[in-house]
N, C-alpha and C positions, 0 to 999 in steps of 0.2 A: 936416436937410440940411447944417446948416454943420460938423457932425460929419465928414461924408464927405469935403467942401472939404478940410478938413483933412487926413486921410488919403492924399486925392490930390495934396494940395502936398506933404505930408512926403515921400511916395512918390516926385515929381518931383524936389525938390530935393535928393535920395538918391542916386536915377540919374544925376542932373547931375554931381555932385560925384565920380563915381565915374566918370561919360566924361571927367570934366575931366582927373580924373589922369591917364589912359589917352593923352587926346591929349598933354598937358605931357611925358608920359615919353620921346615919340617926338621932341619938341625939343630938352629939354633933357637934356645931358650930365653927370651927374655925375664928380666928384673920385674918381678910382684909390681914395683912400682909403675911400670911401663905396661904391663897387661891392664892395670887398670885404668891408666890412662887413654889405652887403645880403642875403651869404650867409648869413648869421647868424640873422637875423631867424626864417627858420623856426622852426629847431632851438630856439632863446631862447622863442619861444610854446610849441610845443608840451612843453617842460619848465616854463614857469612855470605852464601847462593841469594836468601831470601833478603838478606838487609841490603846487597845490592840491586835487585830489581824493585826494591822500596824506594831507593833514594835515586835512581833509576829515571821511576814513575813523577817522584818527586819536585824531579830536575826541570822535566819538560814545562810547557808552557799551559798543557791543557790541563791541570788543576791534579789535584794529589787526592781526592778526597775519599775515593776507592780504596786505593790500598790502603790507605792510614786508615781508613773502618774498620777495612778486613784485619790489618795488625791488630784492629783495639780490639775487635772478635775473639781473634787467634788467644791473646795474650787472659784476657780475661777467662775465657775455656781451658786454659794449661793452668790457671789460681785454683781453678772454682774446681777440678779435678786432679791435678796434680799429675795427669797423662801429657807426654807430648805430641802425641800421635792426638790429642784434641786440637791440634792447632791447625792441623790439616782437616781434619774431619770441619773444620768448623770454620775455617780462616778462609776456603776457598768456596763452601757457597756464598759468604760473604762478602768474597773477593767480583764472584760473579754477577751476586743481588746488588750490589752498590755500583757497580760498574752500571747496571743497566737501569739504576734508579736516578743516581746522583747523574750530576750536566756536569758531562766534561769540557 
């Protein structure tokens, strides 16, 4: 039973902390500087997400040669247009056509 207790406070105390911010954000005002930094945050996750299942891939013993395609894809389609949502659009049939071409 005290198993569950647990489960269900951690559970609570989770939710809580997560309305918490929700209402704070609606009071308080952040610094120009910080709104604009906020845009960021995305984009910074899902590239520190992707640079570690690249070195990931990397790491192992069955060859890298996929992902480093797919990145030199990705990266060349975010120059050549200046969108980062082409990295996606572009890095992951890549990621899939190389996977399935390239001997791992």
């Amino acid at each position: 039973m005290s198993t569950w207790i647990v489960i269900v406070a951690a559970g609570l105390g989770s939710y809580l902390f997560r309305l918490s911010m929700i209402i704070l954000t609606s009071r308080i005002t952040m610094p120009p500087y910080l709104e604009r930094a906020s845009g960021l945050v995305a984009p910074a996750a899902f590239a520190a997400l992707a640079a570690a299942g690249v070195a990931a891939a990397c790491s192992r013993d069955t060859g890298a040669a996929a992902p480093l395609a797919a990145v030199a894809a990705a990266v060349i389609a975010v120059l050549r247009t200046g969108s980062p949502q082409a990295a996606i659009l572009v890095g992951m049939p890549a990621l899939w056509v190389a996977t399935a071409l390239l001997p791992s």
